[in-house]
N, CA and C atoms of all chains as a GROMACS GRO file, in nm:
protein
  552
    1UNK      N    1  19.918  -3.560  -9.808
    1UNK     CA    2  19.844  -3.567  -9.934
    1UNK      C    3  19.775  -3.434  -9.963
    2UNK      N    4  19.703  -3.456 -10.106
    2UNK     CA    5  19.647  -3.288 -10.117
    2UNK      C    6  19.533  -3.329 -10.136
    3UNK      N    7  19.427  -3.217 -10.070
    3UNK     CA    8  19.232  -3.253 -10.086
    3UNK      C    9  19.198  -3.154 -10.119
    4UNK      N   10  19.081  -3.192 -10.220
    4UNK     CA   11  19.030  -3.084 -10.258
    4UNK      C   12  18.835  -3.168 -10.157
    5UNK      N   13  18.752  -3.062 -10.087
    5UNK     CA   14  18.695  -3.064 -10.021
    5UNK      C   15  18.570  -3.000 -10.072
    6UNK      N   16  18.503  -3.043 -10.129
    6UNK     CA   17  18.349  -3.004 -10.189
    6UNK      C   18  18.246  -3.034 -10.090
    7UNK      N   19  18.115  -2.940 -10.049
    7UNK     CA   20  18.029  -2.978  -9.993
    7UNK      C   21  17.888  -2.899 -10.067
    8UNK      N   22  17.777  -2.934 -10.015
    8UNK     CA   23  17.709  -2.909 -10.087
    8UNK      C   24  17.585  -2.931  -9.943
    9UNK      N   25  17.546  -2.847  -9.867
    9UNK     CA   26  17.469  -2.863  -9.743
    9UNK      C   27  17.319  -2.805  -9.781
   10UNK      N   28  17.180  -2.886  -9.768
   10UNK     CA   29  17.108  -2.878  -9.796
   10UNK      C   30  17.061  -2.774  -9.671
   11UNK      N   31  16.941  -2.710  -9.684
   11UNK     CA   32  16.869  -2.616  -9.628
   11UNK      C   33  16.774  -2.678  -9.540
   12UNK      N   34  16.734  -2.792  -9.582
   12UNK     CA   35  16.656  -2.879  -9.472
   12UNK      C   36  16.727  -2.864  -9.334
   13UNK      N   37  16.618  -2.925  -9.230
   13UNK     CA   38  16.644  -2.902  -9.098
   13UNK      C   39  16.767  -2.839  -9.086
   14UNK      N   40  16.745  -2.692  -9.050
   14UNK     CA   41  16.842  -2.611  -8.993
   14UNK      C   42  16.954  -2.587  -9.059
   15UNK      N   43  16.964  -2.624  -9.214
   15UNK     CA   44  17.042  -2.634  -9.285
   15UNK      C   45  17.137  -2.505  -9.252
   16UNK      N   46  17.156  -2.417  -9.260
   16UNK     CA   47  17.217  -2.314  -9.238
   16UNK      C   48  17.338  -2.302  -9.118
   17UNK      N   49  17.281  -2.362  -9.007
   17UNK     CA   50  17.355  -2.389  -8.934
   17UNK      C   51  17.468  -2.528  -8.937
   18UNK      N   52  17.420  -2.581  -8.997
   18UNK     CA   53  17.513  -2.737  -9.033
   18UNK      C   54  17.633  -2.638  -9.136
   19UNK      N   55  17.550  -2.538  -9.226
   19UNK     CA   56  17.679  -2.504  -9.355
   19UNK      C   57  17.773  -2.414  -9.289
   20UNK      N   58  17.731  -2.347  -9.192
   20UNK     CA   59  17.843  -2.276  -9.108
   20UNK      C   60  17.924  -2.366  -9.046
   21UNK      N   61  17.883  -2.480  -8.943
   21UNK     CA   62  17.984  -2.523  -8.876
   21UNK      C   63  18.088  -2.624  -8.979
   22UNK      N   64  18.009  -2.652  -9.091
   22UNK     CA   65  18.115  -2.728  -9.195
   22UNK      C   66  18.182  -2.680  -9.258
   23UNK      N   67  18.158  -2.549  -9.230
   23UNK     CA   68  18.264  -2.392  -9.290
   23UNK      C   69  18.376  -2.381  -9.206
   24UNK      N   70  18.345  -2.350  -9.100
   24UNK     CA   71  18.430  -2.317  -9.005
   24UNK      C   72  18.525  -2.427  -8.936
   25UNK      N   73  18.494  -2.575  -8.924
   25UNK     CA   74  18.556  -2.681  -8.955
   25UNK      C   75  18.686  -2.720  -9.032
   26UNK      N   76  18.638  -2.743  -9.194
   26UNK     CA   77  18.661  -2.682  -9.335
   26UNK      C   78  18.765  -2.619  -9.340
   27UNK      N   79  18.788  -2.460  -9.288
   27UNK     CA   80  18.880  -2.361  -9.315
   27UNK      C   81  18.997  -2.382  -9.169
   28UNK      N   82  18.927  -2.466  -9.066
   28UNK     CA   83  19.046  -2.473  -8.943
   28UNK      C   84  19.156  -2.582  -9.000
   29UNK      N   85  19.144  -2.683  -9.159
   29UNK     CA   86  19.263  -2.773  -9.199
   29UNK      C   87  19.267  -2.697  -9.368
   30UNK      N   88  19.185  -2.688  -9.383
   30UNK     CA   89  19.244  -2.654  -9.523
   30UNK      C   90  19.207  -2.473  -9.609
   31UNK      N   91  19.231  -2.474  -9.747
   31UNK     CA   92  19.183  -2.304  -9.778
   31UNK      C   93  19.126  -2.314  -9.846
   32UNK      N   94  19.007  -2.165  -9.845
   32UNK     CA   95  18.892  -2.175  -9.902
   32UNK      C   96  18.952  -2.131 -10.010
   33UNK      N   97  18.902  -2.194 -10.122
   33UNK     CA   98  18.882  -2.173 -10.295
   33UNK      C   99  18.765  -2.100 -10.340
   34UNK      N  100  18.640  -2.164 -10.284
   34UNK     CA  101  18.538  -2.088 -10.356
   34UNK      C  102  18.401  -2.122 -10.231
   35UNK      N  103  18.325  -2.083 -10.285
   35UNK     CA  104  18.160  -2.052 -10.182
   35UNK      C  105  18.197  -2.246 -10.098
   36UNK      N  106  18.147  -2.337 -10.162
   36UNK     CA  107  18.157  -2.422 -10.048
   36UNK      C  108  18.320  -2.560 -10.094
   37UNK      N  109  18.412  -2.493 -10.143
   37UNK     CA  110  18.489  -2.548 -10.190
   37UNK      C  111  18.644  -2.513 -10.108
   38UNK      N  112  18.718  -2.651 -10.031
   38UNK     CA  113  18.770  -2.617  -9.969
   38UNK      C  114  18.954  -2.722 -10.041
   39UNK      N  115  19.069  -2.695 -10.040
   39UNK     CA  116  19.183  -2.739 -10.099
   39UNK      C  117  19.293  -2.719  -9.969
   40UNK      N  118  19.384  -2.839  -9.931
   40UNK     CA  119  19.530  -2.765  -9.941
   40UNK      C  120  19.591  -2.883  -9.863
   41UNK      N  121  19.715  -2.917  -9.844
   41UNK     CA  122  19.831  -3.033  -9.762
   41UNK      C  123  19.737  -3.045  -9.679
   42UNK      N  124  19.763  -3.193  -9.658
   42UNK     CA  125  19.696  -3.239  -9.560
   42UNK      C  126  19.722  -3.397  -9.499
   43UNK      N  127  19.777  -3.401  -9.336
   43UNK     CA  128  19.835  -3.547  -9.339
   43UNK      C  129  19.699  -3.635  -9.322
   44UNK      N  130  19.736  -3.794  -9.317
   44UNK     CA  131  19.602  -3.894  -9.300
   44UNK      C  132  19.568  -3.865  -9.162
   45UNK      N  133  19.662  -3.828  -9.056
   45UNK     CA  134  19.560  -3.820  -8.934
   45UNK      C  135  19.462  -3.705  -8.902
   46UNK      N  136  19.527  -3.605  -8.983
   46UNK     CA  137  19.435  -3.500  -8.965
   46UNK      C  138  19.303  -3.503  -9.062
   47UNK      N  139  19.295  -3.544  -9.181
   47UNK     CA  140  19.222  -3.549  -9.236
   47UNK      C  141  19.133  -3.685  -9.168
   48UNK      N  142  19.178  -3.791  -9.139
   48UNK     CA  143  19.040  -3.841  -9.028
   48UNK      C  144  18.982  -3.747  -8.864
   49UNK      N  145  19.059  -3.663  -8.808
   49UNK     CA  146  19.008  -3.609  -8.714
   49UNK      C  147  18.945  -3.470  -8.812
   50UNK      N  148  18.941  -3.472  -8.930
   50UNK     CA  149  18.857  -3.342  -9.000
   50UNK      C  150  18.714  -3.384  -8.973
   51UNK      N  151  18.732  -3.530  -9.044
   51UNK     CA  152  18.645  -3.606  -9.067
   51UNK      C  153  18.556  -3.662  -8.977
   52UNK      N  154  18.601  -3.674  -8.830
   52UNK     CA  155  18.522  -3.717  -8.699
   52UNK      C  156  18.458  -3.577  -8.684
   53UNK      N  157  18.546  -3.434  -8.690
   53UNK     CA  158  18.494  -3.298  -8.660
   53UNK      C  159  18.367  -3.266  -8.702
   54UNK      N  160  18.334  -3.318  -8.836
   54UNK     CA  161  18.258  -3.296  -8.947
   54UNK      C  162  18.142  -3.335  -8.933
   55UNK      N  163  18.179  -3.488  -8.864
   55UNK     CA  164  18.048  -3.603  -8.892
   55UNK      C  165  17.923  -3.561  -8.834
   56UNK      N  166  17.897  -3.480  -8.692
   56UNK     CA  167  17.789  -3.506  -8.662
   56UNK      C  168  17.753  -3.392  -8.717
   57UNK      N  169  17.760  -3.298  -8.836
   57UNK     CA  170  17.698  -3.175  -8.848
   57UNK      C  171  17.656  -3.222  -8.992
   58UNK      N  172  17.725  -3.340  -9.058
   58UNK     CA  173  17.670  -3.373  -9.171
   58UNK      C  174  17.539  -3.485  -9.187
   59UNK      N  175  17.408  -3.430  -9.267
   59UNK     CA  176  17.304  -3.500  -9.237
   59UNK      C  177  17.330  -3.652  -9.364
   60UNK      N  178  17.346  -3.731  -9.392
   60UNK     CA  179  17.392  -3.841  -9.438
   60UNK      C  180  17.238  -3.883  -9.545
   61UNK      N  181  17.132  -3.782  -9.497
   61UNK     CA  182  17.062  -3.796  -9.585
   61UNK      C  183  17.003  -3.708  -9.684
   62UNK      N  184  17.039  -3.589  -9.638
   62UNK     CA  185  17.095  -3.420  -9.752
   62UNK      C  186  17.176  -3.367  -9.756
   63UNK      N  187  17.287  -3.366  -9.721
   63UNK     CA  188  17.412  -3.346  -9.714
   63UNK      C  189  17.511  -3.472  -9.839
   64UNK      N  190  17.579  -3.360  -9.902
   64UNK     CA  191  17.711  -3.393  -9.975
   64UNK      C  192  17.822  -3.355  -9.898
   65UNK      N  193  17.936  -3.430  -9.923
   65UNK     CA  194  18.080  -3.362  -9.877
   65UNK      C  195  18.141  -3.475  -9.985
   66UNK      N  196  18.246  -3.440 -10.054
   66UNK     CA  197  18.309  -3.532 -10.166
   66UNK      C  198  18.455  -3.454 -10.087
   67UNK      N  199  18.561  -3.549 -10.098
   67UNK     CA  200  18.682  -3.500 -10.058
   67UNK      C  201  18.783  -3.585 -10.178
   68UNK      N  202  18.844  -3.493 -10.241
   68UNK     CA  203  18.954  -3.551 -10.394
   68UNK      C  204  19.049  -3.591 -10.303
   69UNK      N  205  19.111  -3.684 -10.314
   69UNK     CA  206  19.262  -3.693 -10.266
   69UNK      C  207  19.397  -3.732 -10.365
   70UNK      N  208  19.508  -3.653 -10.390
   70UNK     CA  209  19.571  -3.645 -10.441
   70UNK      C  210  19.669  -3.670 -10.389
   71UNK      N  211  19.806  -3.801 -10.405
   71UNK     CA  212  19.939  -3.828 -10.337
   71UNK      C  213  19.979  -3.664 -10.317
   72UNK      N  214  20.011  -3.605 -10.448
   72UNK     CA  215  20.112  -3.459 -10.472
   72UNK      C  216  20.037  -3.363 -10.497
   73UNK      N  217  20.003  -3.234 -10.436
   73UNK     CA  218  19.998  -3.142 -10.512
   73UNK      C  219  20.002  -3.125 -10.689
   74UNK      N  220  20.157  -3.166 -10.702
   74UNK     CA  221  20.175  -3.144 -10.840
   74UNK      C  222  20.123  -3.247 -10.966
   75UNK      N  223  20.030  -3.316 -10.901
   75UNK     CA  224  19.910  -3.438 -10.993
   75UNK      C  225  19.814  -3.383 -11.007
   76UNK      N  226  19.784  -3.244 -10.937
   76UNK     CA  227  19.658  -3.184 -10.972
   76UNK      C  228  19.702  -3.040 -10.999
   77UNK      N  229  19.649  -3.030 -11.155
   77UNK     CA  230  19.645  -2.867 -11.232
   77UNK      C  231  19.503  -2.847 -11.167
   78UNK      N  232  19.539  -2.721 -11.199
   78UNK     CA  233  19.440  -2.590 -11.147
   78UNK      C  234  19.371  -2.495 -11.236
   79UNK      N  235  19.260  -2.463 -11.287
   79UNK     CA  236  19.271  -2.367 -11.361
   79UNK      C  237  19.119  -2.279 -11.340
   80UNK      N  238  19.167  -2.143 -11.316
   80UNK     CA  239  19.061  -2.070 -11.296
   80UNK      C  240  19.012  -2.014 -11.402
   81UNK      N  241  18.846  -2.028 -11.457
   81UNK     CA  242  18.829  -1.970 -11.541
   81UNK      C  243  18.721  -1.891 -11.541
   82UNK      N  244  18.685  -1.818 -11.400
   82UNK     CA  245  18.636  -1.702 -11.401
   82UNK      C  246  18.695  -1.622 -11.304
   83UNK      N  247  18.659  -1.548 -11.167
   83UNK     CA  248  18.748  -1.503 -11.052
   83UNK      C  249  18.821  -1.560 -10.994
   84UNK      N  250  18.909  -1.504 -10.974
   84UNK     CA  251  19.013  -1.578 -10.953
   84UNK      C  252  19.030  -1.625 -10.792
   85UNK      N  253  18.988  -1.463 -10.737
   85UNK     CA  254  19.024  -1.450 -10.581
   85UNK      C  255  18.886  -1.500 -10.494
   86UNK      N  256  18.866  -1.522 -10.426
   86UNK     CA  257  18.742  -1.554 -10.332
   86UNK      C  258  18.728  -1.427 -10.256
   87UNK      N  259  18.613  -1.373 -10.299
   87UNK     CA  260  18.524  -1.222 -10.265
   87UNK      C  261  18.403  -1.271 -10.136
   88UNK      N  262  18.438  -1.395 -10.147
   88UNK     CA  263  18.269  -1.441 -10.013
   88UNK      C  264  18.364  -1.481  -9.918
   89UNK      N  265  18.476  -1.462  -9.875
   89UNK     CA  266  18.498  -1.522  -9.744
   89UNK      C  267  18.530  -1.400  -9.671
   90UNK      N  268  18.529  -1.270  -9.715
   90UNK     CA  269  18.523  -1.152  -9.596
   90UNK      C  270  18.414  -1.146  -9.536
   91UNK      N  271  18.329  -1.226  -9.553
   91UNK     CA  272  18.189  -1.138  -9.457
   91UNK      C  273  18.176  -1.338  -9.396
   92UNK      N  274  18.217  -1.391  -9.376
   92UNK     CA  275  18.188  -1.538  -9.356
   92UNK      C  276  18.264  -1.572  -9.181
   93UNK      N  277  19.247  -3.726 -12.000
   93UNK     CA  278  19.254  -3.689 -11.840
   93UNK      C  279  19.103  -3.677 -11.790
   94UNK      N  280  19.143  -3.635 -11.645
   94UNK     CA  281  19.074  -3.682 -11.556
   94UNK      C  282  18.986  -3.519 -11.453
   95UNK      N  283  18.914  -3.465 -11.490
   95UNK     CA  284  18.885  -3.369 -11.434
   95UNK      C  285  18.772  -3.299 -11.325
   96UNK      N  286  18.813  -3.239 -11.242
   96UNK     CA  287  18.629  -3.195 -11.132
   96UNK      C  288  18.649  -3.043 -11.158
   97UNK      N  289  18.568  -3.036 -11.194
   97UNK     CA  290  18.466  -2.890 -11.226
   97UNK      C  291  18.406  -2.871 -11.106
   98UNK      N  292  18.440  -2.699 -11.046
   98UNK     CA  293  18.321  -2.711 -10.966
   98UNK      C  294  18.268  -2.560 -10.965
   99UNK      N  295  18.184  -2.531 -10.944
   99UNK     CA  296  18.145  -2.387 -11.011
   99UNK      C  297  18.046  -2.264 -10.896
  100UNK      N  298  18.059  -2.141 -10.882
  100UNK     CA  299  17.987  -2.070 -10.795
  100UNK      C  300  17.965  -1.925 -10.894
  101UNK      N  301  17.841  -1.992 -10.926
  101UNK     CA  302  17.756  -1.902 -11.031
  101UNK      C  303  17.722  -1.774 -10.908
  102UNK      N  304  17.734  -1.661 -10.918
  102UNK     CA  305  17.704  -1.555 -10.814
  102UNK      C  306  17.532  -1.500 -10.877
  103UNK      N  307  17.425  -1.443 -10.789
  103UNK     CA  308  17.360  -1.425 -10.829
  103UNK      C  309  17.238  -1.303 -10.875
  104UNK      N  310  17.418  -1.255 -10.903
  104UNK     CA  311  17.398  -1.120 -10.955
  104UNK      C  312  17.362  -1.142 -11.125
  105UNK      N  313  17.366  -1.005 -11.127
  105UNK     CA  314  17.331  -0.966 -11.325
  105UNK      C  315  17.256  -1.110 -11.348
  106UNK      N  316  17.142  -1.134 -11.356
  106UNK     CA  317  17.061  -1.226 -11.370
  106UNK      C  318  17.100  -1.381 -11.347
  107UNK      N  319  17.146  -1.441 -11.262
  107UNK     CA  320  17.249  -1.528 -11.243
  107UNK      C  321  17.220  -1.650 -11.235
  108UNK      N  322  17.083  -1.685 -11.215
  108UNK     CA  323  17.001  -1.789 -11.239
  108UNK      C  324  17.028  -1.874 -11.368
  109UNK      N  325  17.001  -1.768 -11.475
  109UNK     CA  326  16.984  -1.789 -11.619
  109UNK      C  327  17.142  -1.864 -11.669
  110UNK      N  328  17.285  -1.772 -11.632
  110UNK     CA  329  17.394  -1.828 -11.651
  110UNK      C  330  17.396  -1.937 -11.566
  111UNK      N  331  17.361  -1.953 -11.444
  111UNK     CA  332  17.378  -2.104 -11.341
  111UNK      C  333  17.308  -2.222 -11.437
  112UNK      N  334  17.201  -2.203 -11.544
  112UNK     CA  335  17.108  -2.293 -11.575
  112UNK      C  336  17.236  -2.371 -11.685
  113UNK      N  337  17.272  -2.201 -11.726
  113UNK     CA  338  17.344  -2.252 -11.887
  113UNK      C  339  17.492  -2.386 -11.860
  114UNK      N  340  17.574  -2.272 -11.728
  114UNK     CA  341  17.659  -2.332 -11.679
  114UNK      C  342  17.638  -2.508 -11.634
  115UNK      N  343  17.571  -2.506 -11.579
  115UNK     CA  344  17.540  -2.658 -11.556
  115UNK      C  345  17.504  -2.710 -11.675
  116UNK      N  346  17.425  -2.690 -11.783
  116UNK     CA  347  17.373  -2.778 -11.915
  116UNK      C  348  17.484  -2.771 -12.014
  117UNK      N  349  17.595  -2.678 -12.020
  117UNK     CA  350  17.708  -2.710 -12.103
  117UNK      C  351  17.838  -2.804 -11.997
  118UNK      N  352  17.832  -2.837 -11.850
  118UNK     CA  353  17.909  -2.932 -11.800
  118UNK      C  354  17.830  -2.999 -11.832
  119UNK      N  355  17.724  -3.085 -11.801
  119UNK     CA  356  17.663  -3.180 -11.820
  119UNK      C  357  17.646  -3.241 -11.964
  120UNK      N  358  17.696  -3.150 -12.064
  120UNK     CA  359  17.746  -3.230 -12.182
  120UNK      C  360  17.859  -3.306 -12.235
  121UNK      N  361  17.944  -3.258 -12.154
  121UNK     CA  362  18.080  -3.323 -12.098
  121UNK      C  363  18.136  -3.418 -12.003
  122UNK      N  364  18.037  -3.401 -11.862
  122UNK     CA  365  18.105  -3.443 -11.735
  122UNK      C  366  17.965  -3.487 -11.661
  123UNK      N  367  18.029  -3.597 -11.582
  123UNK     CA  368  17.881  -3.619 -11.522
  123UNK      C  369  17.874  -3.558 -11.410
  124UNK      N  370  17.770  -3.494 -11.334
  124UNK     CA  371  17.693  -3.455 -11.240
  124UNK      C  372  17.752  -3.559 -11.124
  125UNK      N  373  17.810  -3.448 -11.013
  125UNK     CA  374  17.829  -3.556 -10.855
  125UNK      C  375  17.812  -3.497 -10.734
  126UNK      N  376  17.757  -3.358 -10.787
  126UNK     CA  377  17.718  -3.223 -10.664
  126UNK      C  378  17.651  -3.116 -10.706
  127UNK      N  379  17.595  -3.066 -10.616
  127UNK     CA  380  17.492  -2.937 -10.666
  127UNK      C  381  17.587  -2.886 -10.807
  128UNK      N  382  17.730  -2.858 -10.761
  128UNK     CA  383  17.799  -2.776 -10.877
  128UNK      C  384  17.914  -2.842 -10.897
  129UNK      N  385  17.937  -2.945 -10.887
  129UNK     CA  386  18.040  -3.066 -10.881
  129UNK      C  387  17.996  -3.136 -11.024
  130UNK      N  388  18.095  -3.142 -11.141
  130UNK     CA  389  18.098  -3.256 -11.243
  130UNK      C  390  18.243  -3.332 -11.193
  131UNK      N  391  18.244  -3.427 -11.305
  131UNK     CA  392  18.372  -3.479 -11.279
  131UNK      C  393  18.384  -3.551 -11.416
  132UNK      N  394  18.518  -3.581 -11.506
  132UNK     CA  395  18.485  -3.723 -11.555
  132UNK      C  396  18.650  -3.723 -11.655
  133UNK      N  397  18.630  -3.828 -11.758
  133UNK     CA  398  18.712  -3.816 -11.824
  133UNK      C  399  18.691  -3.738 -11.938
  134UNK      N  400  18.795  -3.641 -12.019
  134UNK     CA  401  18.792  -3.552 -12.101
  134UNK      C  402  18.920  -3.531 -12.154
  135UNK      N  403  18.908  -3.511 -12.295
  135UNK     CA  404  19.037  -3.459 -12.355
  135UNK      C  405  19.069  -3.318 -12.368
  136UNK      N  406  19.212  -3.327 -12.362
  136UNK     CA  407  19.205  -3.147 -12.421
  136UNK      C  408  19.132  -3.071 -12.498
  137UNK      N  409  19.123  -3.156 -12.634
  137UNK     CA  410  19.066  -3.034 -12.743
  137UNK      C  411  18.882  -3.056 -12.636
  138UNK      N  412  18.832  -3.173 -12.549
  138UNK     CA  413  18.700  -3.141 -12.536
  138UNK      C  414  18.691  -3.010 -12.419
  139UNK      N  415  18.853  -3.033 -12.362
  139UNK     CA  416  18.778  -2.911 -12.216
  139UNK      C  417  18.828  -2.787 -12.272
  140UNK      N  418  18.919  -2.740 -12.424
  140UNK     CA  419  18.921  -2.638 -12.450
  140UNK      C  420  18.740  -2.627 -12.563
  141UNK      N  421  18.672  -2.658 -12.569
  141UNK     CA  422  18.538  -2.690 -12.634
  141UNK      C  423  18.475  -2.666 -12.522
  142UNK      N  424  18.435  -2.672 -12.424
  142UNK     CA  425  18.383  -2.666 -12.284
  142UNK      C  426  18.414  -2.547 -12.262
  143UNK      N  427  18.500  -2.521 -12.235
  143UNK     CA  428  18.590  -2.394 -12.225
  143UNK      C  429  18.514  -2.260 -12.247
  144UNK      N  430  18.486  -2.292 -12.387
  144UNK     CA  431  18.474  -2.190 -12.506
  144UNK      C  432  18.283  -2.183 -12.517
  145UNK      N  433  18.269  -2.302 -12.510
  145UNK     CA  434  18.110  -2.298 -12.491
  145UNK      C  435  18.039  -2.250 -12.336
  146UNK      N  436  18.114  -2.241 -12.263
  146UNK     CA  437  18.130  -2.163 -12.152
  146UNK      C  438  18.137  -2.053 -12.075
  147UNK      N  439  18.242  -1.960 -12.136
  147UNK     CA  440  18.277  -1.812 -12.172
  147UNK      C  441  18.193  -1.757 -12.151
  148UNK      N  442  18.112  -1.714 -12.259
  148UNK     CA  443  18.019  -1.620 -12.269
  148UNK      C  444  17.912  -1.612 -12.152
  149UNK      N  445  17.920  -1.744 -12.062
  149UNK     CA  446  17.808  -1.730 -11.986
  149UNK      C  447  17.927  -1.698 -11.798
  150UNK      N  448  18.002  -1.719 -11.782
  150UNK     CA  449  18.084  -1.666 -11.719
  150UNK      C  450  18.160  -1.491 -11.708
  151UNK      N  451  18.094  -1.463 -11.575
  151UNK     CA  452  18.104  -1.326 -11.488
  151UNK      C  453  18.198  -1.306 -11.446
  152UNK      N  454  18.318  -1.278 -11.489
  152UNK     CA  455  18.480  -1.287 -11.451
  152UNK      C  456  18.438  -1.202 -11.338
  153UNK      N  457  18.400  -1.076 -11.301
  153UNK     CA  458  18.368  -1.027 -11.216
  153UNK      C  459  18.304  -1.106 -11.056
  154UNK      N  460  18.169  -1.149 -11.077
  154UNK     CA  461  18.106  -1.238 -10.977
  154UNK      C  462  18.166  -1.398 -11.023
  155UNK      N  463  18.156  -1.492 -11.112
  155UNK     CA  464  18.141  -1.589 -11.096
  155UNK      C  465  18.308  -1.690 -11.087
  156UNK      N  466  18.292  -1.781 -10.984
  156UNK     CA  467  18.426  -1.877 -10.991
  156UNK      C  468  18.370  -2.026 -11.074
  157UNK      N  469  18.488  -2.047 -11.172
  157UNK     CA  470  18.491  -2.191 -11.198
  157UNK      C  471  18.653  -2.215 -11.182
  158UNK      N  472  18.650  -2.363 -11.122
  158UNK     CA  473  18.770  -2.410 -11.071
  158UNK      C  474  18.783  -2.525 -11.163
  159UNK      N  475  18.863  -2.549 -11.251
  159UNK     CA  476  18.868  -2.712 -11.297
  159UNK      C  477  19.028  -2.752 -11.236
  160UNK      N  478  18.969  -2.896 -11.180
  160UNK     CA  479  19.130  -2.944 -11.120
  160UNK      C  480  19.139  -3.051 -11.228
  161UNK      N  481  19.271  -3.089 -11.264
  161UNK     CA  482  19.299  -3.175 -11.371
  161UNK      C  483  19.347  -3.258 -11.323
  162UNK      N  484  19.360  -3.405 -11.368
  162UNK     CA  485  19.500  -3.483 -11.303
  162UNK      C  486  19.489  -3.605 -11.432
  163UNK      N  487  19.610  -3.607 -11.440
  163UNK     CA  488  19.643  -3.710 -11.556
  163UNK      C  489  19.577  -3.858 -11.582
  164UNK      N  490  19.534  -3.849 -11.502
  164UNK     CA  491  19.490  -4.008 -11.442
  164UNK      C  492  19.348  -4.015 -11.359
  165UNK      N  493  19.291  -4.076 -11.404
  165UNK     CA  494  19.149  -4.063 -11.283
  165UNK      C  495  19.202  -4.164 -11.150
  166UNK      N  496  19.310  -4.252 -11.158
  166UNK     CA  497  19.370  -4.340 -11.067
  166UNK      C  498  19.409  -4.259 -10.978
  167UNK      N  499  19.486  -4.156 -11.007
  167UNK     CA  500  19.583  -4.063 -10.923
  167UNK      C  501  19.488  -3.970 -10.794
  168UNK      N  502  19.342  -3.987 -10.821
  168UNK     CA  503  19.291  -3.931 -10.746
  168UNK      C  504  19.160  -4.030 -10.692
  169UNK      N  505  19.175  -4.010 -10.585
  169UNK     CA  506  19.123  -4.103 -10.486
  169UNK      C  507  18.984  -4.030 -10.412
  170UNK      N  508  18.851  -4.081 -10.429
  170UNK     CA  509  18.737  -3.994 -10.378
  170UNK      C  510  18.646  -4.032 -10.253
  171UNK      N  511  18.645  -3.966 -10.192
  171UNK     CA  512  18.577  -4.022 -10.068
  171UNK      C  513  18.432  -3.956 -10.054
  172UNK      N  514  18.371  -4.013 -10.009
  172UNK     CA  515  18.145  -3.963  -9.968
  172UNK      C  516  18.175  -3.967  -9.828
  173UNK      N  517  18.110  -3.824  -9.797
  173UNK     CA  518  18.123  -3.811  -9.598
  173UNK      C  519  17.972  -3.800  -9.660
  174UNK      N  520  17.898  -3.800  -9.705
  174UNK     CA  521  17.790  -3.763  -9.654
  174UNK      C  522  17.665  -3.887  -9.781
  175UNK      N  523  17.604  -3.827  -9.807
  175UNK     CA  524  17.509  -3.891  -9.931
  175UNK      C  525  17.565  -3.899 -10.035
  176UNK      N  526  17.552  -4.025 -10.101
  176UNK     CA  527  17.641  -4.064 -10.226
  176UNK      C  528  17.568  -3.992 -10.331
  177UNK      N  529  17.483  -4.080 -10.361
  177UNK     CA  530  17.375  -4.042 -10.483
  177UNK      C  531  17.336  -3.906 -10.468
  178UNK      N  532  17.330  -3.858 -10.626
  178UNK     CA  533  17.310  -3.710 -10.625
  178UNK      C  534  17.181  -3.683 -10.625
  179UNK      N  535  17.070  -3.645 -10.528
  179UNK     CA  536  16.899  -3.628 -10.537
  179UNK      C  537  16.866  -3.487 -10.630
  180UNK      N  538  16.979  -3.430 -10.720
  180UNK     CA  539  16.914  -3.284 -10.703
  180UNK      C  540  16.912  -3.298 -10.883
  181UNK      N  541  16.938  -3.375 -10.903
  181UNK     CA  542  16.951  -3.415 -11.047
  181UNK      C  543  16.820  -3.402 -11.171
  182UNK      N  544  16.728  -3.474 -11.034
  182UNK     CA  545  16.576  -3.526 -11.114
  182UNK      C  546  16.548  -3.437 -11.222
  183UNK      N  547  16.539  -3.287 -11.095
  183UNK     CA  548  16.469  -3.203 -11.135
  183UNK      C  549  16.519  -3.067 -11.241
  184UNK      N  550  16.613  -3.106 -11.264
  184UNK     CA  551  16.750  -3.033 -11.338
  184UNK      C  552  16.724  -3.034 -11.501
   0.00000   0.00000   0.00000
């Protein structure tokens, strides 16, 4: 299936460190799109072992993570309408 | 159709001010489901209207907006890893 992977990690307790390891998580199944926005193929087992990877770094009471799931790729258009390329993942 | 907006206002060249605008022209369209996450149903002529009311406040240089489309809000399937309800809303 195809995911598109949104998070949104609050700054509370140690926040910073939770948004790295949900970064680095994040980019070991799928590709970064934008600052905390993650897309790309993905089977159901891996996307539940994303999801066990994930869990204990996500706080369930400031923490977002929304994950789209799409049967095809080709059910979801795309359209960029400002930069195109992702300029924040060289220094990340 | 069926669309998620998701947006990384950079916070350069005064970037605050476009992040404010950017969010109050989605939010006339799409409802709020993440710091920079809308989502909802929309027609063409409204997301070329969105679009356009948009522009001017978009940094082709610094800023990304991603809209994913899909024909169907059925076709896409959404999952909460973390906090459902959006808390950041109130104060918006």
């Amino acid at each position: 299936m195809y995911v598109v992977l949104v998070y949104d990690i609050s700054q509370e307790k140690n926040g910073a460190k939770r948004w790295s390891k949900v970064f680095k998580i994040s980019k070991k199944y799928l590709s970064h799109i934008q600052n905390s926005v993650f897309e790309g193929e993905i089977s159901k087992p891996q996307l539940v072992q994303l999801q066990q990877e994930m869990k204990p770094y996500i706080d369930t009471e400031w923490d977002s993570v929304i994950v789209f799931k799409s049967r095809q790729e080709k059910w979801l258009d795309k359209e960029f309408w400002g930069k195109k390329e992702d300029k924040t993942s060289f220094f990340l």
